[in-house]
NURO-503962 format. One line per field, with one value per residue (C-alpha): residue number from 1; x, y, z. Coordinates in nm, 2 decimals, decimal comma, always signed. Last residue first. Example, Ala and Ser with C-alpha at 12.3 -4.5 7.8 and 13.67 -1.06 7.14 Angstrom:
2
nr <- [2  1]
u <- [+1,37  +1,23]
v <- [-0,11  -0,45]
w <- [+0,71  +0,78]
This chain:
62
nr <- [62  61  60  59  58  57  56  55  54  53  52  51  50  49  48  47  46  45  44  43  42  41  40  39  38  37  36  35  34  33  32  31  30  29  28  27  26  25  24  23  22  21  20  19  18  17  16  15  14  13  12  11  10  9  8  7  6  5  4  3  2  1]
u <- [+3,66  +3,99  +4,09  +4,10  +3,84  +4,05  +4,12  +3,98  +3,72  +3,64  +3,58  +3,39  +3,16  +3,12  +3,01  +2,80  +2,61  +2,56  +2,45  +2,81  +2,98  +3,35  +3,64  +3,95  +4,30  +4,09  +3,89  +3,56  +3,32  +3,58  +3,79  +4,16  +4,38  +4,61  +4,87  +4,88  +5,29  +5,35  +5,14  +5,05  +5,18  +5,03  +4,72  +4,68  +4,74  +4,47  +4,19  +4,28  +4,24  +3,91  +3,79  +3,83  +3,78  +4,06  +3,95  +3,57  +3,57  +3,90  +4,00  +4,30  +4,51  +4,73]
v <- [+0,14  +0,11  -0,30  -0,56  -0,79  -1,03  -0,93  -1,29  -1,34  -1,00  -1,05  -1,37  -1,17  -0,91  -1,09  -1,30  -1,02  -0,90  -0,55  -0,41  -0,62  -0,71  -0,78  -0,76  -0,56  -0,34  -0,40  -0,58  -0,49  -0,29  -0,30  -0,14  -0,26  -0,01  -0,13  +0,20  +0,29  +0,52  +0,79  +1,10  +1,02  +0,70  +0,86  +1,13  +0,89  +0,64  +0,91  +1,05  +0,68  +0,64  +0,97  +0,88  +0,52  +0,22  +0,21  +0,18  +0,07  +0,15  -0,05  +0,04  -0,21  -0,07]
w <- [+5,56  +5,76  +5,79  +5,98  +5,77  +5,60  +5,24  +5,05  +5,31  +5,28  +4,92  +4,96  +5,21  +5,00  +4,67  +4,93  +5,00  +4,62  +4,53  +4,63  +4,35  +4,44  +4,25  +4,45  +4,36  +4,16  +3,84  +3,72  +4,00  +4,22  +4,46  +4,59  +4,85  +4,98  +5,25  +5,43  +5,58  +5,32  +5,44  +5,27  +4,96  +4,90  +5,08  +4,81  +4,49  +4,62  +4,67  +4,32  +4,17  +4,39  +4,21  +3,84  +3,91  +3,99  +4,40  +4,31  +4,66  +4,90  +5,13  +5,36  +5,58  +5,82]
């Protein structure tokens, strides 16, 4: 199972990461952010998004 998590490399997002590697190994993490993460994203832009989930594919857990 895909899992997306925005702002992914952050104090929180890092935490949030951490916890469901070792809850569940089975999640394929993908982590996003403006300039760092797996994807580079910015939330103001709708075809930031788009071009991201294009990138990701959009089965995933939000």
């Amino acid at each position: 199972m895909k899992v997306l998590i925005l702002g992914g490399c952050g104090t929180l997002g890092s935490a949030i990461v951490q916890q469901l590697k070792t809850k569940n190994s089975s999640y394929q993490i993908i982590t996003a952010g403006r300039t760092s993460g797996d994807v580079h994203v910015d939330m103001t832009s709708k075809e930031s998004i788009e071009a991201m989930f294009e990138k990701i594919g959009n089965e995933i857990i939000l």
